[in-house]
N, C-alpha and C positions, 0 to 999 in steps of 0.2 A: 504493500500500500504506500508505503512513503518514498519507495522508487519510483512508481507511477506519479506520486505528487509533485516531485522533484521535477520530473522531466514535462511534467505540466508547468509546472512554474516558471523553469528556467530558461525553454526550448524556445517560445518566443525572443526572451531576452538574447540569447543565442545567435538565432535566426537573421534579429536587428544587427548586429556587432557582424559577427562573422561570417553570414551568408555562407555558409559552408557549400564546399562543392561536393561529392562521394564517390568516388570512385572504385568499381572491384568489391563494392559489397557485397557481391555473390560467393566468393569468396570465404565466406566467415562462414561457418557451416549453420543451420540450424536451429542444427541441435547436436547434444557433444562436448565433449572436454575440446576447447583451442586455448593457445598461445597467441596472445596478441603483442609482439614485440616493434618499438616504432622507438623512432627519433624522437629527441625532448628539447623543446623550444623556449615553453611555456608554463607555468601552473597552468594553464589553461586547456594543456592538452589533454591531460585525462577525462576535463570535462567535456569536452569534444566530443573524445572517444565514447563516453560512458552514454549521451545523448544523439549521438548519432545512429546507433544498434538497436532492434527491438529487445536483446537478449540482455540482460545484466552483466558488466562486466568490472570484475574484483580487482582491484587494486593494493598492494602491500604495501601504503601510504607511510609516510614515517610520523612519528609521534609528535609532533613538531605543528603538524595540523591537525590537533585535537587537543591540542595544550595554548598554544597562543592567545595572548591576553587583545585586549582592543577589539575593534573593528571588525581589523581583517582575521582577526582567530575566530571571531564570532561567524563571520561566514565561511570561513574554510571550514570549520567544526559542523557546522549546519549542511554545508554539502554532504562533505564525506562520513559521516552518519548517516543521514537521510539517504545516498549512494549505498549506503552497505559495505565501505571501504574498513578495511583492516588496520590499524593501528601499529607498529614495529617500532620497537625500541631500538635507535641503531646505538645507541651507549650503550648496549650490554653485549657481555662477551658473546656468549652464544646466540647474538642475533642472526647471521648467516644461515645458519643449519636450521632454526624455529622460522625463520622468512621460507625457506624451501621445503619444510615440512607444511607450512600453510597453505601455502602454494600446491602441493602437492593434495592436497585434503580438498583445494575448490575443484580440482580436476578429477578428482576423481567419483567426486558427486556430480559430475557430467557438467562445470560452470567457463566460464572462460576467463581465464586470469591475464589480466594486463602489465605489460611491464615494460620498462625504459632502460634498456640496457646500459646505456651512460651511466647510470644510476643517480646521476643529477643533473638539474637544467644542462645546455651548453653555454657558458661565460662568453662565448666570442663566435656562434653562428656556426662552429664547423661540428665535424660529426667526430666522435673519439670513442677512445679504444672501450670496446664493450666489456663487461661484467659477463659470466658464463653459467650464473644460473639459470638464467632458462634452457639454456642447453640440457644442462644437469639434470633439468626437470623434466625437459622431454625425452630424456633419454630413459628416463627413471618409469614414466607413465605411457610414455605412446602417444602423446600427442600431438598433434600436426601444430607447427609453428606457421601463422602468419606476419610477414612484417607487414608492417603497417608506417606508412610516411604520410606527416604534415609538412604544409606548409603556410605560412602567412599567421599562424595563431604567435606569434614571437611580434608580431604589429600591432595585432587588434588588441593583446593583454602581454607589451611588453614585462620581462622580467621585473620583480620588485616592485611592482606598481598594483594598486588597486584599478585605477583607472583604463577603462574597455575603450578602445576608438574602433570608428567604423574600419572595416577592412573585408577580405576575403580569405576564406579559411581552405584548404583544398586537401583533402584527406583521402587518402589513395592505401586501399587496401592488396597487396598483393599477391600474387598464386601462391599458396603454402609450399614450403619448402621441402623437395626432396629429399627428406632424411634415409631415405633405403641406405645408398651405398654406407652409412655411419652404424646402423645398428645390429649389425653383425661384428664390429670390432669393441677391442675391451673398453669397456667403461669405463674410461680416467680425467683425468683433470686435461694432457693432452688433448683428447679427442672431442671437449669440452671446447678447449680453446679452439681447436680449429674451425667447429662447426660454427661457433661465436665469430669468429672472424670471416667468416662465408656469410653469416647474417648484417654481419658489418660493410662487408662489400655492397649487396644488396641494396642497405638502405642508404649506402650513399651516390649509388647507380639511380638511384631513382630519385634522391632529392636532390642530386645536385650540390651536395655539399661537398667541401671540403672535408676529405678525409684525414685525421692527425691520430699515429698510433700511441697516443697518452692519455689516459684517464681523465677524464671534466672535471675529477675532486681536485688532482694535482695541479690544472690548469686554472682554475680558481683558486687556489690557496695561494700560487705565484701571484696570482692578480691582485689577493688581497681584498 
């Protein structure tokens, strides 16, 4: 019920700002456990994503948007509740392994779990070296990965800003990934990386980004 109200409330407001364009929604199965792996622009991309699909899709949000004070903790708290999004502690030790355990628990109740493999916005527009658990995770469950590429949602709700300007939003869903030739070999953190970096090819083939093999946290921490 409070999904449906969400996506009643907001989807106009949405609609206004970012005229979203869709591409390759056929794509997304269903019905089914998928992976929805995409470029990160935006706070605004998840909400894109989660209101452009008729099916719900889970997000392993960080704690950070459910604890903020003011304003903007008041809305981001009010989305991602009302969204059904998942709360993650990334100050605790064993956040990693309980993030891919959860992750694994919405797929396997047949949901479709969203995720940004940067693992945080991108500081400077280009695309960077991914994180490998969704691999991990698809390797673990069988579930088909789709990448998924934005673009323009980094205009309409620039980084750090509450403030929405008009723009256009263009979200391109693309063919799930060929994992055959990968899951017949062993299971490792190797085979992890490489299928991550074949995901990383992909979304940068198709957005047009600049590709940099360094992680968005470290490229932010230099930035300061």
């Amino acid at each position: 019920m409070r999904f449906r109200m969400i996506k009643l409330v907001l989807a106009p407001f949405v609609r206004l700002f970012g005229r979203p364009v869709v591409e390759g929604r056929a794509h997304v199965p269903r019905s089914g456990p998928v992976i929805l792996a995409g470029n990160h622009l935006s706070f605004s991309d998840s909400m894109f994503l989660v209101l452009v699909l008729r099916r719900r899709v889970t997000f392993l949000a960080k704690d950070e948007y459910f604890t903020t004070t003011g304003l903007r903790g008041l809305l981001m708290r009010w989305f991602f509740t009302a969204a059904g999004q998942i709360p993650v502690d990334r100050a605790h030790a064993g956040r990693a392994a309980a993030s891919l355990r959860q992750a694994t628990a919405i797929l396997e109740e047949g949901g479709i779990w969203g995720i940004f493999p940067e693992g945080t916005r991108s500081p400077d527009g280009r695309l960077h070296r991914g994180r490998t658990g969704a691999m991990r995770v698809a390797l673990a469950t069988g579930a088909p990965v789709v990448p998924v590429v934005l673009h323009g949602t980094d205009r309409v709700n620039p980084p750090g800003t509450l403030i929405w300007r008009p723009g256009r939003v263009r979200i391109t869903f693309c063919p799930p990934m060929d994992l055959t030739p990968y899951r017949d070999r062993p299971h490792n953190q190797a085979l992890a990386r490489e299928m991550t970096d074949e995901l990383m090819r992909i979304l940068a083939a198709r957005s047009g980004q600049e590709y940099v093999d360094v992680y968005a946290s470290a490229v932010k921490k230099a930035l300061g």
